[in-house]
N, C-alpha and C positions, 0 to 999 in steps of 0.2 A: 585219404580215405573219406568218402561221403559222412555224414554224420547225419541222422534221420531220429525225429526229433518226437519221439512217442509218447503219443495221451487223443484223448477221444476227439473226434473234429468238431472244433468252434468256430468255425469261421467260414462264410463263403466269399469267394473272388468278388469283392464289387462291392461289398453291404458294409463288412467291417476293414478297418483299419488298424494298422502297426501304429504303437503309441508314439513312435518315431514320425513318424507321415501325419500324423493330428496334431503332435505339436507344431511340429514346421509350419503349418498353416495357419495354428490359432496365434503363434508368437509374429506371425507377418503383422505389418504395420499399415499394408495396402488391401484392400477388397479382394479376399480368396476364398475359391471355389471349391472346394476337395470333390463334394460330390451332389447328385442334384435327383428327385425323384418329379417324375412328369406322368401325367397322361398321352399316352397314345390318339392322335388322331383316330376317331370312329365314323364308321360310316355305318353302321350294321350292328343291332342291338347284340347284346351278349346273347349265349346259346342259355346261359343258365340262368336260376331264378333262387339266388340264394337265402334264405329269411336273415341271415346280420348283412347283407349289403351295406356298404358303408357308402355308395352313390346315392341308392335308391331313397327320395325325400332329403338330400342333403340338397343348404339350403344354397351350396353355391348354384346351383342351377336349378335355374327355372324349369317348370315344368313343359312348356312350349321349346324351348331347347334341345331336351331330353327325347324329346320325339320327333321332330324334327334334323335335328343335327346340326341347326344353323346358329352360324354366330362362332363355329367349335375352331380350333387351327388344323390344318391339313400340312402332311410330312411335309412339304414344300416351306412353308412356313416355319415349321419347330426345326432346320435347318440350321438357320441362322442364330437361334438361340443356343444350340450347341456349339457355333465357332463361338459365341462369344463365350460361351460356359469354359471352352479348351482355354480361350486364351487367359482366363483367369485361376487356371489351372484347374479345373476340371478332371477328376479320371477317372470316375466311373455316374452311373445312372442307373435309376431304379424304376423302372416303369408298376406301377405302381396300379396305376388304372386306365378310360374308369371302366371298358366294354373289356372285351376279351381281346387282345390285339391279335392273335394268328388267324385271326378271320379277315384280316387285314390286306390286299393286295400289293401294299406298300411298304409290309412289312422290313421283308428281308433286305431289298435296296435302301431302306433308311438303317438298316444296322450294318450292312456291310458300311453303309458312308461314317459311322459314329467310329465303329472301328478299325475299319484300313487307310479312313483318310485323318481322322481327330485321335485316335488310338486310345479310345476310352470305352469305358468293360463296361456291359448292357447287365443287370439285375433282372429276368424277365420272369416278370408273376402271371403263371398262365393254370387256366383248368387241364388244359392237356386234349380239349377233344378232338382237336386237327392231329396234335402227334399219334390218335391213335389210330385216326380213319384216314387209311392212303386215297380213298377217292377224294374226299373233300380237301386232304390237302393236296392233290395233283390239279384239283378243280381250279383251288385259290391261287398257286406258287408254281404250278408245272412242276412236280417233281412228288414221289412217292414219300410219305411219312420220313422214313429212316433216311432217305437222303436229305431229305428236308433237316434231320437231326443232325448229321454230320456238317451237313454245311455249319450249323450254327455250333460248333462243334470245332472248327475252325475258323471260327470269328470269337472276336473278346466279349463272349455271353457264358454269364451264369443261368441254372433254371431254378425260380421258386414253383413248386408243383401243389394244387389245392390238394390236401389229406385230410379228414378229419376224424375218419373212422375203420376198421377192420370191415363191420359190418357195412355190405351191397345195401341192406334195407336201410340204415339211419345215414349212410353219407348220400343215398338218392333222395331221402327227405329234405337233410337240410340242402341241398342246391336246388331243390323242386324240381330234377329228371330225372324220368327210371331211366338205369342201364348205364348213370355214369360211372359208377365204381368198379365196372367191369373197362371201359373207354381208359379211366384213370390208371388201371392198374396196369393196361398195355403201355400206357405212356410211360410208366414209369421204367419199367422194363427196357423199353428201346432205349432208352432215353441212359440207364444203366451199362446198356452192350454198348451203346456208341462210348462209354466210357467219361461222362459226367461224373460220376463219383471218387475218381481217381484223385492224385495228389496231382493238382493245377501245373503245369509246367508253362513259362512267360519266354517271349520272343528277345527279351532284352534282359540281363542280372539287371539295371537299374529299375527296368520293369520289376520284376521281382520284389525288389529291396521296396519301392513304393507299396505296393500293393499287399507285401506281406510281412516286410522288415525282415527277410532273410535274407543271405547273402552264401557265395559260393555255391558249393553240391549240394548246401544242407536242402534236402527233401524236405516239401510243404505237407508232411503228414497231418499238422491242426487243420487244411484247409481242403475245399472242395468247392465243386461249380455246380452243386447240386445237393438241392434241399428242399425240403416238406414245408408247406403254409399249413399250419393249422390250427385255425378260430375254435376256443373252448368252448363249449354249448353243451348244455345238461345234456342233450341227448349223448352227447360222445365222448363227456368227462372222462367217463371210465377206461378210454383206449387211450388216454393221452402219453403214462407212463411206459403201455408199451409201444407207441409210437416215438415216442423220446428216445428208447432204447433204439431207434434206428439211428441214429448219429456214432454208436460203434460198432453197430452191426451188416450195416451198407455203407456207411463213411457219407453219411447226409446229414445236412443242415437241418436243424428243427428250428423254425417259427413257430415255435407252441407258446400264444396268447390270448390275453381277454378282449374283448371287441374294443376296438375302438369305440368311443361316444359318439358316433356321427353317425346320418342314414339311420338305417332300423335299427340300431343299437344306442341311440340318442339319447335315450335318458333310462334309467329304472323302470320308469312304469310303463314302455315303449316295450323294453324287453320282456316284461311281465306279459303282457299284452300278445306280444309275437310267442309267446312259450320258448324265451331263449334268457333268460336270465337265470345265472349262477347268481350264488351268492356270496359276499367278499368273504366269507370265514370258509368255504370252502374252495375257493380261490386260495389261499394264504396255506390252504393243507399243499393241495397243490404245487403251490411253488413252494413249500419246503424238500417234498418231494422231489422233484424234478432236480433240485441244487443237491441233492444229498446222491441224485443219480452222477451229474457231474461230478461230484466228492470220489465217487469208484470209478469212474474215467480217467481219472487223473488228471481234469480239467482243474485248472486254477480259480481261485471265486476273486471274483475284483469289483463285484456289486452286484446287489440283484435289479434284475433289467424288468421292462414291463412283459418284455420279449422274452418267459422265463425260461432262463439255462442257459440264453445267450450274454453275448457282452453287452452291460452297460450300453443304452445309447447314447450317442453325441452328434445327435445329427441338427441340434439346433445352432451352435454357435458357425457349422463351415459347410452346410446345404441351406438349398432351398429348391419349396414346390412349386412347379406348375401345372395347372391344373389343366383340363380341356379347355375352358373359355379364352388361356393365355393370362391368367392372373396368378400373381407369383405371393404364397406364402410361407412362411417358416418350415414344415410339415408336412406332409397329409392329411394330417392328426390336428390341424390346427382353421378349423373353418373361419375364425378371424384370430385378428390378435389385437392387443389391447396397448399402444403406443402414443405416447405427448397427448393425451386425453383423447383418443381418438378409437373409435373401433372399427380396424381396416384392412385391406392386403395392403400389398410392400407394393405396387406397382403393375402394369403390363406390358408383355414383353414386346407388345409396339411401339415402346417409347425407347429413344435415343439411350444407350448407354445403361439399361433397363436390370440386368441383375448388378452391374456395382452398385447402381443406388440402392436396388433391397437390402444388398448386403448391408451397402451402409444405416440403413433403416431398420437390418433386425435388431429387435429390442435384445433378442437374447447374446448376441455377439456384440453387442454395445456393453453388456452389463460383464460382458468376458473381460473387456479391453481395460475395462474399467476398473473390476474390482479381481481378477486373476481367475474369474471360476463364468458358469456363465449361467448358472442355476441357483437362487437364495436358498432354498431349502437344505437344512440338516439333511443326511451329514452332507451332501455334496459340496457345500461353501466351507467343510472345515480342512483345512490344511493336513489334518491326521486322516482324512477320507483316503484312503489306495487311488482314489482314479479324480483325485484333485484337481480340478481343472481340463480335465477331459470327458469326465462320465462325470453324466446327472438326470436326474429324473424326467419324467415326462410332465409338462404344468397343463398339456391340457388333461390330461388324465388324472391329476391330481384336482385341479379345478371341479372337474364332474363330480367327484364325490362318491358317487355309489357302486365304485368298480372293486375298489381294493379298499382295506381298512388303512388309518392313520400311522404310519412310522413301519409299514409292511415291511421294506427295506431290511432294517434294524433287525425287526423280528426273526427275519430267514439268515440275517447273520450271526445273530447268537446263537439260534436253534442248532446250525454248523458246527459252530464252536463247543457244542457240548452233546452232541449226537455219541449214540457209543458206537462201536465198531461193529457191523454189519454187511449181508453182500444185498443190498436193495433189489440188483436184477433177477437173484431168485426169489425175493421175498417181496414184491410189487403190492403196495397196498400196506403194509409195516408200518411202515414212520407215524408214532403218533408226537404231536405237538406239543411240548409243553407250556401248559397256560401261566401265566406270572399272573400275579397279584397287578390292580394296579389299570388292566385292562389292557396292556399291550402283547 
């Protein structure tokens, strides 16, 4: 008898990992890869004009580059860095940025090759305006929208889709084009019928068991290949919770977060400036919110992530980024890092043997090997933390300072522990926070 494993979906194919499959790789004693987020070769500026861009004025690229294109790697190129990503065990990828990649010619022959020939699952963060206009995608790929979906449909890809509002008027704002929320919401749609939200089915049980830690018939009900990006921004605050509720009401992944500190979101007074700054105390309602919505999901709490409702991340001690120019850092999230007194990336992928040495260069999987955790911060470095050596915070977002308040973490786990009994998804906006003495 199948055995089918019910509570609201946490996970999508490719991003997160079975605490089984993260151990195995952090306890290796040799340079391993679990998973790795890259830039797509671009030839052709994105369609859209977001205000938190996290390329736009980042300072990895010049501004002569960015308009240009030169200098960038082409699919030919990012090739090779995938066999070596496979052979150090490698099994999924997160395309991550920095243009829009389905405007891409190149696209789908470089994910058929990541897939059918390295067998490793593509994370694809796209706005969606090719999946919803069949001309321009027949223009680009020969082939109409929905077949376009199917195909990738049957290749080892998840989709993260940009969401950030209910409302046509504030999600055309923040991307700066009218008429994408109506583009978005066809994508979403097809994208739905071709059957992305369903429970992932794998070509291999080992496949499987990696990728999800299950094994036998038991059905991947926690999991799906399709889910929501969506950047918190005062204009959209208000829709976050019921865009959360789509994780068990269409069986979709929510990326519901605070901006990243890079590009126009780079500092406080950056986002002041742009009129896109929340503020950390109502951030912190927020994600109490959001975890108390998982609390009625009957998702499990194992930390609170920056990524709120999702798991914990752990993407520093067993990835790494590459960016468009071909320089490899810890992140995305991480425009340098701070190593043997040096402020630098890990390397570029033209050099000889180029992600073992990052690996062996990330500071933060140095300090895994070292001291059994791979993050100093409370609680993540204490033994009694639930996700001990696997989940730990984010340091460049702790770093920045003015995203989220001090011991946030802490806060949304007590708030948890003593919430009274309530149904959140009819009463959206309810939770109020209790304040401690003390200031935490």
């Amino acid at each position: 008898m199948r055995e089918i494993v019910k509570c609201g979906v946490n996970a999508i194919v490719g991003w997160q990992f079975p605490r089984t499959t993260i151990q195995k790789y952090l306890e290796s004693q040799h340079p391993r890869l679990l998973t790795m987020d890259f830039d797509f070769p671009s030839t052709k500026p994105c369609n859209l004009r977001c205000k938190y861009c996290f390329i736009n004025t980042d300072k990895r690229q010049q501004k002569d580059e960015k308009r240009t294109f030169k200098g960038r790697l082409d699919a030919k190129k990012l090739r090779p860095v995938f066999v070596s990503a496979s052979e150090l065990g490698c099994l999924s990828a997160k395309l991550v940025g920095d243009q829009e990649p389905l405007l891409e010619e190149d696209f789908i022959p470089f994910v058929e090759y990541l897939s059918e020939k390295l067998n490793i699952w593509l994370v694809l963060f796209t706005n969606g305006t090719v999946l919803a206009d069949n001309n321009l995608c027949k223009r680009i790929h020969g082939m109409e929208s929905m077949s376009f979906i199917k195909r990738l449909f049957e290749l080892r890809v998840s989709v993260m889709l940009k969401f950030h509002s209910f409302s046509n008027e504030i999600e055309d704002n923040l991307v700066g084009v009218k008429g994408y929320a109506l583009r978005r919401n066809v994508a979403l749609d097809r994208l739905i019928e071709a059957g992305f939200n369903k429970p992932p089915a794998f070509s291999k049980p080992e496949e499987k068991l990696a990728m999800t830690g299950l094994e036998g018939d038991t059905i991947s009900e926690t999991w799906t290949r399709l889910g929501l990006e969506s950047v918190i921004m005062p204009q959209s605050i208000q829709d976050a919770e019921k865009i959360y509720s789509l994780k068990k009401k269409k069986r979709l992944y929510i990326d519901l977060d605070p901006p990243v500190p890079i590009g126009l979101t780079r500092s406080q007074k950056i986002r002041k400036k742009n009129g896109i700054h929340v503020p950390k105390e109502q951030l912190l309602d927020l994600a109490c919110r959001i975890y108390a919505l998982n609390k009625e999901m009957g998702i499990p709490f194992e930390g609170a992530s920056p990524y709120f409702g999702g798991l914990p991340c752990s993407q520093l001690p067993y990835s790494l980024y590459v960016n468009a120019m071909g320089r490899i850092y810890p992140c995305c999230g991480c425009p340098d890092i701070e190593a043997d007194g040096r402020s630098d990336y890990l390397g570029h992928i033209s050099e000889a043997q180029a992600l073992a040495k990052a690996i062996k260069l990330n500071p933060y999987r140095r300090h895994y090997e070292k001291y059994g955790h791979a993050y100093s911060t409370s609680p993540f470095s204490k033994k009694t933390y639930e996700g001990y050596g696997i989940f730990h915070g984010c340091p460049y977002r702790d770093r920045a300072g003015d995203l989220l308040p001090p011991k946030w973490e802490i806060v949304v786990a007590e708030y948890l522990q003593n919430i009274e009994e309530f149904t959140i998804l009819d009463k959206i906006g309810s939770v109020k926070i209790p304040h401690k003495k003390g200031g935490q």
